[in-house]
Steps between C-alpha positions, in 0.01 A plus 500: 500500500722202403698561199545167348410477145524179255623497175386260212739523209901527441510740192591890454199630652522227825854590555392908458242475744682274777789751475256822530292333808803345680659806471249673706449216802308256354567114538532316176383139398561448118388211301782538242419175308670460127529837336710549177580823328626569155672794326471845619293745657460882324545766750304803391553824665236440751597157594855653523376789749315223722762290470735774712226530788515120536909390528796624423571601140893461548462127514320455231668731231719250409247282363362745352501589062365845452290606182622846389338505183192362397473407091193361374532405133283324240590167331401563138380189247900458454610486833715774526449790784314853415523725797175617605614704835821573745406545841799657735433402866800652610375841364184468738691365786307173496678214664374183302713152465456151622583254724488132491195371692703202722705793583197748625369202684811400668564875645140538649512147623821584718400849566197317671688240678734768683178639675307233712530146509263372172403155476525384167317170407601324163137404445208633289166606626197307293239589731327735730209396731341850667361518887408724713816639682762356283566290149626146445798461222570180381828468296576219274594277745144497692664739753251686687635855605259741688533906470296798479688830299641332128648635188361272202789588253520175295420643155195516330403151522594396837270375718514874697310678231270196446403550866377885461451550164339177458535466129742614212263505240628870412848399496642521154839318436702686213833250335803667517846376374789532738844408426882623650868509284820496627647618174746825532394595116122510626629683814685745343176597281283529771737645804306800675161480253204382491373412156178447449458310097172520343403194295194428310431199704611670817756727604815377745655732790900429540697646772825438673487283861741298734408188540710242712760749550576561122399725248205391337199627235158431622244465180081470525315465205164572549269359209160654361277257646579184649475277202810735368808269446854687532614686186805314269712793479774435182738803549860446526548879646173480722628132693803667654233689735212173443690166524406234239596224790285679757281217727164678531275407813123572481365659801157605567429878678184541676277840507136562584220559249373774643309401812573630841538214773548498853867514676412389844260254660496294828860651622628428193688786285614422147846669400652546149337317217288272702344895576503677191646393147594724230534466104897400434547824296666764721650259710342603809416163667828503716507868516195543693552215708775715628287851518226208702812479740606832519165680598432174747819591652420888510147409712745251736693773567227665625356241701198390361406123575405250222183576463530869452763428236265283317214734507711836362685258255207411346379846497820654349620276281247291374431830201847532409518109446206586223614768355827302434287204362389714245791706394665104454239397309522824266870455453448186400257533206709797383814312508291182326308766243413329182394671150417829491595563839796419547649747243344792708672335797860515301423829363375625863817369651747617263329861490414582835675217743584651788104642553389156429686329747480771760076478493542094546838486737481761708152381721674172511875609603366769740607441836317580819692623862542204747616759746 
């Protein structure tokens, strides 16, 4: 069988997957097109464990901030900090941090470019025309490209997932508030923690990164709904960690409603969130992208052609994708509690913490063998 496969995107995922197949003999074409990136990707201890199966750790450590604590805390009506719960990764031996996303991209898209020669074309894909042996791209230059195995990882609203799903009429977009400082008082406060600040309009997660080579603080706010505007927050103390001069940019995160869609169609097999899309709230998007990899890799390893891979993929991880849907969504509305609730939330957290988080983080963060 000829093991050629095409490409349509240039992001994390595209990158992951032409390192993982070109890695095991297969000839890449890439449409990279214009991809940006912004801020920082969470690595949770099962992106962190897939992460090892897929490069080399050593040459990434260096870029990377680790989380040894996690602190989540409650803004009261004064804006000043109540401790809710202390979590101590280092205690459980959980490796958690971050690492700038230009970064991540950048060392899968030279891992893949040491194996066999990829062809990367700097143009975007806005159509696919199916026949019988083969399908017809057409980029944005009315190029016509002709190929048979593809990997539609363009996001959630390229024109790959328009092709198999056919529709996003259960996509949900949820507003999130994204912003980096450079200040060494904000570093300082947020150096090896992740804080995540609950707010009545919202709650904000702050955590340490390296962005451009410096030391940096990564912030998201995400709001109640999307009509939520970001919280005025008029505390001299609470600015050293939350900038007053901070320039906010809106971004929009994308997670299903609930309905189960196709993955593959016509020799076309979506990858990362043009596949499956998760609620933003235990920052798994990245992190399974990188699990995706990892158990693609495991079934390369043992030789199983393309369309083997797709059929157990969708048989193995298609339930774990849902199961994380829904334990996203759940930390979500208890970190976005209103009235009543929310006080058993504070009072559940600050009396029994560890059990709480253990019953929602441990399905999430458990990792599977890639041996």
């Amino acid at each position: 069988m000829k093991k050629h496969l095409t490409i349509i995107g240039g992001g994390l995922s595209s990158w992951i997957a032409a390192s993982v197949f070109g890695g095991s003999g297969y000839s890449i074409e890439i449409f990279e097109g214009k991809n940006e990136s912004f801020g920082s990707q969470q690595i949770t201890p099962n992106g962190w464990e897939a992460l090892s199966h897929l490069i080399e750790l050593k040459n990434i450590k260096k870029y990377f901030e680790p989380f040894y604590n996690i602190y989540i805390k409650k803004l009261n009506s004064k804006n000043t900090l109540e401790l809710l719960y202390h979590h101590d990764l280092i205690e459980q031996n959980y490796n958690y941090g971050s690492i700038e996303r230009k970064s991540i991209i950048s060392f899968f898209k030279n891992h893949a470019l040491k194996n066999k020669p990829i062809k990367i074309l700097n143009s975007k894909v806005t159509h696919i025309v199916a026949n019988n042996n083969y399908n017809e791209l057409i980029d944005d230059k009315g190029k016509i490209f002709k190929t048979d195995l593809i990997i539609g990882s363009d996001g959630i609203d390229g024109v790959s997932r328009k092709f198999v799903v056919g529709s996003n009429n259960n996509i949900n977009k949820k507003k999130i508030y994204r912003t980096i400082s450079f200040k060494d008082s904000a570093y300082n406060l947020s150096k090896t923690i992740l804080q995540v600040l609950i707010h009545e309009n919202g709650y904000y997660v702050i955590y340490p990164a390296i962005i451009n080579n410096k030391k940096a603080t990564n912030y998201i706010f995400v709001p109640q709904n999307n009509e939520t505007e970001l919280p005025t927050l008029n505390n001299k103390i609470l600015n050293y960690l939350i900038p007053e001069d901070l320039e906010w940019k809106i971004t929009y995160a994308s997670f299903n409603d609930g309905e189960k869609t196709s993955i593959y169609k016509s020799g076309i097999f979506l990858f990362g969130d043009a596949a499956f899309t998760i609620p933003p709230h235990t920052a798994q998007a990245g992190n399974q992208i990188l699990e995706d990899a990892a158990y693609i890799k495991k079934l390369l390893n043992e030789n199983y052609d393309f369309y083997e891979i797709v059929n157990m993929f969708v048989k193995e991880r298609y339930l774990k994708k849902d199961m994380l849907a829904k334990k996203s969504k759940m930390v979500g509305e208890i970190l976005n509690a209103k009235n009543i609730v929310k006080y058993f939330r504070d009072h559940s957290l600050k009396l029994n913490g560890i059990d709480l988080l253990d019953k929602i983080l441990s399905p999430v963060w458990t990792t599977e063998s890639y041996e």
